[in-house]
C-alpha positions as CSV (number, residue, x, y, z in Angstrom):
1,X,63.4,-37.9,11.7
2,X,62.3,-38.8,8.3
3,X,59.9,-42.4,7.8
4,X,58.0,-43.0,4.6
5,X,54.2,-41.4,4.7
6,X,52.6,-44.8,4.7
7,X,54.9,-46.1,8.0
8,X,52.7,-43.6,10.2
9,X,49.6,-43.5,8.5
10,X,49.9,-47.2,8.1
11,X,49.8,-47.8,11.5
12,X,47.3,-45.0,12.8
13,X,45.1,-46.9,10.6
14,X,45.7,-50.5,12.2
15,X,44.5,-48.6,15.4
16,X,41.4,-47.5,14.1
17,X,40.8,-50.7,12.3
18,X,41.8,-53.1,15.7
19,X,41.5,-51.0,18.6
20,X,38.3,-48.6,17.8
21,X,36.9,-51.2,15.5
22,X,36.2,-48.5,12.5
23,X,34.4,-49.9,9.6
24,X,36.1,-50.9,6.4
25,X,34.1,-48.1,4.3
26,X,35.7,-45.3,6.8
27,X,38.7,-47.1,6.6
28,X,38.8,-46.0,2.7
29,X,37.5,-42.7,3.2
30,X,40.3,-42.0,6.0
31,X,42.9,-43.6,4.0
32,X,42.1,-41.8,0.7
33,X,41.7,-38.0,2.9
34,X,45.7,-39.1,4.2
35,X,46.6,-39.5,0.5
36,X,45.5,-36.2,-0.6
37,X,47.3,-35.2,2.2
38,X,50.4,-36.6,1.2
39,X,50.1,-35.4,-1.8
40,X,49.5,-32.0,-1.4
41,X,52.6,-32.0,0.8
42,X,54.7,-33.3,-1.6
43,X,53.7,-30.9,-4.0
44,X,54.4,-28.4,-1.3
45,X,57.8,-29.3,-0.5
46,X,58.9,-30.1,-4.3
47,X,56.6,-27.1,-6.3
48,X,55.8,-30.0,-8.7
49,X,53.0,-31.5,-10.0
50,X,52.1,-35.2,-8.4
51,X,52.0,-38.0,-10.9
52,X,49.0,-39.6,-11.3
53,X,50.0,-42.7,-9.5
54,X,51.5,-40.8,-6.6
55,X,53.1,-43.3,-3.9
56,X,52.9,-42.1,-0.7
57,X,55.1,-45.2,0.8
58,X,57.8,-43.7,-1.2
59,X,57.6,-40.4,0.1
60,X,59.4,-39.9,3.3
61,X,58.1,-37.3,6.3
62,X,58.8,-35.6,9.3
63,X,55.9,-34.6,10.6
64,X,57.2,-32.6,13.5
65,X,58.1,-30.7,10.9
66,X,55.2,-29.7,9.2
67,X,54.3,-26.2,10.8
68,X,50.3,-25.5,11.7
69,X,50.8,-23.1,8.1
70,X,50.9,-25.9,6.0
71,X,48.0,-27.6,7.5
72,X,46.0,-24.6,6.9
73,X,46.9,-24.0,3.8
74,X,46.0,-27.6,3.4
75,X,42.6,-26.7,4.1
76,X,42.3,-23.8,2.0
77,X,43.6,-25.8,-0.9
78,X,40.5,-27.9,-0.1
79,X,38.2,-24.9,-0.1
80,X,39.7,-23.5,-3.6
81,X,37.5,-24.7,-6.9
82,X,41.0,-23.8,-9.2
83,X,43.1,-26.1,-7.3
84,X,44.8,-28.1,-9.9
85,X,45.9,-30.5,-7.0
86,X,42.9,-32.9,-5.7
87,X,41.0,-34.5,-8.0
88,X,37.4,-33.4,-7.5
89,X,34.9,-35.8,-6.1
90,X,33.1,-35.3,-9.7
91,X,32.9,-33.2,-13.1
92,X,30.4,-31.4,-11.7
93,X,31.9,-30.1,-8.7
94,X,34.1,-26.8,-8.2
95,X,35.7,-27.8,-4.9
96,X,34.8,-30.2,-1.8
97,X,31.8,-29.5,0.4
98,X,31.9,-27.7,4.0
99,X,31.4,-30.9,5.6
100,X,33.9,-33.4,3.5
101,X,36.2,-30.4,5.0
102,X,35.2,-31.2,8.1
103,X,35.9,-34.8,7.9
104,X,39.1,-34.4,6.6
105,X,40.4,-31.9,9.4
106,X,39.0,-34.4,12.1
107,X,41.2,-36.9,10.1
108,X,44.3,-34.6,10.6
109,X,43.7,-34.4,14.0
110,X,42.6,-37.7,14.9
111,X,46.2,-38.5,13.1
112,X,48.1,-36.1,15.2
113,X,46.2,-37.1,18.4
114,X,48.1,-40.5,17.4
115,X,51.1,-39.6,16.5
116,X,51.5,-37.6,19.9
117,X,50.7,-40.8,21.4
118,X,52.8,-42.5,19.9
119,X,55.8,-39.9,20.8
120,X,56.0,-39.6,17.0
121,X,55.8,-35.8,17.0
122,X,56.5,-33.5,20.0
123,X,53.6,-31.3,19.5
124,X,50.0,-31.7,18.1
125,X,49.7,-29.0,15.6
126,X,46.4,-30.0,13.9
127,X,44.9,-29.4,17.2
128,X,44.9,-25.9,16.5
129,X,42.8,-26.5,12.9
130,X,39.5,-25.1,12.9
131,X,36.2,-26.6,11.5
132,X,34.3,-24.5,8.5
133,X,31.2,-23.4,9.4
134,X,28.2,-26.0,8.1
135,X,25.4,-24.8,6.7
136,X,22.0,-25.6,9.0
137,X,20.2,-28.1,6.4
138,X,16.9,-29.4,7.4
139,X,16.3,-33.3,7.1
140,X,14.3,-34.5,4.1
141,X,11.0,-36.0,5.8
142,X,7.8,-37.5,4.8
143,X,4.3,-35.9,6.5
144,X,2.9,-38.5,8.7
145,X,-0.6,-38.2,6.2
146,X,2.2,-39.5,3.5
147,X,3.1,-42.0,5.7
148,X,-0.3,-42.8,6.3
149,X,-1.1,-42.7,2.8
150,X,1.7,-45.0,1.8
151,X,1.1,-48.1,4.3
152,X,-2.6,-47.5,4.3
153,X,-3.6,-51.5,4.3
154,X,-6.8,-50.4,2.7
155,X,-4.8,-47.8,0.1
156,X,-4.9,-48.2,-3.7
157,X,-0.7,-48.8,-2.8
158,X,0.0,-52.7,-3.5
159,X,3.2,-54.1,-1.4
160,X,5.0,-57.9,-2.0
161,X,4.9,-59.3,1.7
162,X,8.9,-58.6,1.5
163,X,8.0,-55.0,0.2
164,X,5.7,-54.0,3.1
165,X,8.1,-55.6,5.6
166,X,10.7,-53.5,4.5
167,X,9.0,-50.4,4.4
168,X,7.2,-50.8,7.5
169,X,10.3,-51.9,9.5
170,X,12.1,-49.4,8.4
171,X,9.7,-46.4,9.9
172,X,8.9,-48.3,12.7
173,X,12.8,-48.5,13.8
174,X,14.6,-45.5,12.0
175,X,17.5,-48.0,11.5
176,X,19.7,-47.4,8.3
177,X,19.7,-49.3,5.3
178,X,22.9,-51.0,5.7
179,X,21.9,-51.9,8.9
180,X,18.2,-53.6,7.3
181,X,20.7,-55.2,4.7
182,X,22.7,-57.0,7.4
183,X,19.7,-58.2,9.5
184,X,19.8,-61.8,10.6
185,X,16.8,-63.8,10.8
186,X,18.5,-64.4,15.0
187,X,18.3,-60.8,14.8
188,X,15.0,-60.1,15.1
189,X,12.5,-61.1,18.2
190,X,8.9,-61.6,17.0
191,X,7.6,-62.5,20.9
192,X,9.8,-59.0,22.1
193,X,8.9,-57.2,19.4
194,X,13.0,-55.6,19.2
195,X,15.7,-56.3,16.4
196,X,19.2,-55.8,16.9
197,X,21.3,-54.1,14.3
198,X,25.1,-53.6,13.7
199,X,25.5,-49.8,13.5
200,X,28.7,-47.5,12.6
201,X,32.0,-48.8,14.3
202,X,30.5,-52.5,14.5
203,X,28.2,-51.0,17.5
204,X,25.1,-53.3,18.5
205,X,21.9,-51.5,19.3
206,X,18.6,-52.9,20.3
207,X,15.2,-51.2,18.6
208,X,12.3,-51.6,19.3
209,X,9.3,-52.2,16.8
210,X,5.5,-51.9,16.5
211,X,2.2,-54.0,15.9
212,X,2.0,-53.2,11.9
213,X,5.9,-53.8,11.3
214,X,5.6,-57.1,13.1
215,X,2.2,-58.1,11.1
216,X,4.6,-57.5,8.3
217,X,7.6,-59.3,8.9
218,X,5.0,-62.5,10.1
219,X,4.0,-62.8,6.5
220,X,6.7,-62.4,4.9
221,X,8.4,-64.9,6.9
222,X,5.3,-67.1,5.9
223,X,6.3,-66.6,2.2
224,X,10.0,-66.0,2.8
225,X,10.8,-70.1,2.9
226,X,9.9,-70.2,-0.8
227,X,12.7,-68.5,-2.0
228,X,15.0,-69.7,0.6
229,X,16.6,-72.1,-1.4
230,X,20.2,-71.5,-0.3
231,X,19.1,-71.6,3.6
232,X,20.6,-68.0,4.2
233,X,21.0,-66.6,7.3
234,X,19.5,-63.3,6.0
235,X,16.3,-61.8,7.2
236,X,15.3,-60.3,4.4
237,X,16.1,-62.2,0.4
238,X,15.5,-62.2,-3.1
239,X,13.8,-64.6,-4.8
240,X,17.0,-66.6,-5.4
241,X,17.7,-66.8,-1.9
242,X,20.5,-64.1,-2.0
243,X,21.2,-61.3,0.2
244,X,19.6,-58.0,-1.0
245,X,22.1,-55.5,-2.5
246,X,21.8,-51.8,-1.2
247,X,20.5,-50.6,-4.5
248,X,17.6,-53.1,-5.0
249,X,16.0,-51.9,-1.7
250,X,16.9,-48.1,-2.6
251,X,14.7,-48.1,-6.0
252,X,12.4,-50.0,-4.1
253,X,11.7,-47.4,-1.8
254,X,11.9,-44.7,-4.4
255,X,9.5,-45.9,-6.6
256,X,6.9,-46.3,-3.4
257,X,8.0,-43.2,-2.1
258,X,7.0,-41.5,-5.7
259,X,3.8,-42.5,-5.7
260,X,3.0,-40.1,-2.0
261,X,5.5,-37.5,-2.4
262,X,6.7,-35.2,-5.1
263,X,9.8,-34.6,-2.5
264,X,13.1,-34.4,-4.6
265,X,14.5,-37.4,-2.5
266,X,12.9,-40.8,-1.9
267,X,15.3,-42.8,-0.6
268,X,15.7,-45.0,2.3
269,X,17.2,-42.2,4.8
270,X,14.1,-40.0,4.0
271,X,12.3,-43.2,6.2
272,X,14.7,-42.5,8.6
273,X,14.4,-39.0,8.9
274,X,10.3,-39.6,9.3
275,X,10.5,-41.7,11.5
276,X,12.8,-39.4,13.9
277,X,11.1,-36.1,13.2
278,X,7.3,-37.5,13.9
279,X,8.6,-39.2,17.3
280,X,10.2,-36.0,18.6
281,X,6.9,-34.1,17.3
282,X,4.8,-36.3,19.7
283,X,7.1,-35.3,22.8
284,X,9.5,-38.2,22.4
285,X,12.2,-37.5,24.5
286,X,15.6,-36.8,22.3
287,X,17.7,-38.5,24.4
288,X,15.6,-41.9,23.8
289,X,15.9,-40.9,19.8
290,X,19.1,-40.1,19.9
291,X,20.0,-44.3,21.3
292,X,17.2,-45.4,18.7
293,X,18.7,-44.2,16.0
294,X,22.5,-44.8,17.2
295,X,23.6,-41.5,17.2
296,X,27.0,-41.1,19.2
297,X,26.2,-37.6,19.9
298,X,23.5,-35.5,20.7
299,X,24.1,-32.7,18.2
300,X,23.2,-35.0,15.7
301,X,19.8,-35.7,16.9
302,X,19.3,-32.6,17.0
303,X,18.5,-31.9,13.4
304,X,15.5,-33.5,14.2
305,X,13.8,-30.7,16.6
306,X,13.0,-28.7,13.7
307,X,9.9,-27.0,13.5
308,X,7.3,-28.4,11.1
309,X,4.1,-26.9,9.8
310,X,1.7,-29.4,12.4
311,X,3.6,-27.7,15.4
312,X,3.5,-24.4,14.1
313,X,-0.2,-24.8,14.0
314,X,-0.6,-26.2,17.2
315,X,1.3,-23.8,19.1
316,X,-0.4,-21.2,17.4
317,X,-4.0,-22.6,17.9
318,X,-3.1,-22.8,21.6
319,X,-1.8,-19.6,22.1
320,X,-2.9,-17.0,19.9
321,X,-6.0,-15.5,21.3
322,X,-7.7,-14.7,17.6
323,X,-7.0,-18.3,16.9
């Protein structure tokens, strides 16, 4: 039975949105992988070209239909840097990466896995879709001698109090910066020493935080009522009271970052990738990294337990006899 595209993805994305509490950015990335999904099987079904302002709502489906070839080719069509169908993600870029792929097939079959539910479709074909290959990319980290170097109190490095609190929160917790942007001043226990963030899918986590990043966050809170002007309920503010935008705190980081590191990226992620790697280098277990960081599975963590130069050393030193 035919329904318009939008009456099933429509609602599959009310579930995520009500019932699995997804947040509003994967909301846009899901809905926009579903419209170059209609799209490409319209142009399937028609063999013409989609207009520019393609309507899915006006495009009606059957999705039991749609055999597990089409999804394929689907996939392959994402794979192909001549396909005259998706607009690329830039100018720049010959087709989509192994792991926007990925996401789009666990879109498909997150879809499908809803639509079975539902008793919209009889079988769930993208079940039977598999995942490309990703390639194994290590995580862009700092040394902890560059950390060092960077927060050294006695450096040649000079911070704002709202600077240093930022920076040294941000290795002392691994947390992400949207999660530093949406701190509360409630949020964060000086006598405890924890802060609790809002993670992916709205999920509250509790982190703990050391000696320097609380020195930190005490001054700048001693300065911080200066600029508080508009009595916000946001840890960390500009100097006209307002909330700190994502990019503000990313050039911040980058330019400090620039003055340790000749690393191609200096961003606020490369914090978090420090702060993971030198924890699980000084025999932290990865289970306890994995809930710091708010990983929902271990794979991810994972990335972390690569080898660095400092353990290569060590395990060489201890157990080569010509050491």
């Amino acid at each position: 039975m035919k329904k318009s595209f939008n009456k099933y993805t429509d609602e599959y994305l009310e579930y995520l949105e009500v019932t699995k509490n997804y947040s509003p950015n994967t909301l846009i990335s899901y809905k926009n992988d579903l419209l170059q999904f209609a799209k490409f099987l319209y142009v399937t079904e028609n063999g013409i070209e989609a207009k520019q302002d393609f309507d899915p709502g006006a495009y009606d489906i059957d999705f039991n239909k749609i055999p597990l070839a089409i999804l394929k080719s689907f996939v392959a069509e994402l794979s192909d840097p001549a396909s005259k169908i998706f607009n690329k993600p830039s100018k720049t870029t010959t087709k989509f990466s192994k792991k926007s792929i990925s996401r789009k097939i666990s879109v498909l079959k997150s879809l499908y896995k809803f639509l079975s539910r539902e008793g919209y479709v009889s079988k769930n074909t993208a079940s039977n879709l598999i995942f490309p290959r990703l390639d194994k990319k290590l995580p862009d980290f700092l040394s902890k001698k560059e950390m060092e170097d960077l927060l050294d109190e006695k450096g040649e490095i000079e911070f704002t109090t709202l600077e240093k609190a930022i920076i040294e929160l941000f290795y002392s917790t691994g947390m992400r910066l949207s999660e530093l942007i949406g701190l509360k001043m409630n949020n964060v226990d000086l006598d405890k020493k924890t802060v609790k963030v809002l993670g992916k899918g709205s999920k509250e986590r509790i982190i703990p935080f050391g000696e320097y990043a609380l020195k930190a966050i005490k001054n700048y809170l001693q300065v911080r009522d200066i600029s508080d002007i508009k009595k916000s309920p946001n840890l960390f503010i500009d100097n006209k009271g307002n909330k700190l935008y994502e990019m503000k705190v990313y050039r911040l980081i980058n330019k400090k970052l620039s003055l340790i590191t000749e690393a191609k990226k200096k961003s606020p992620h490369v914090l978090r990738h420090s702060f993971a790697t030198h924890l699980l280098d000084s025999g932290a277990d990865i289970r306890a990294v994995k809930d710091l960081l708010g990983h929902e599975s271990l794979s991810t963590t994972q990335v972390y337990t690569h080898v660095t130069p400092e353990k290569l050393k060590k395990a060489y030193k201890q157990a080569h006899p010509k050491a």
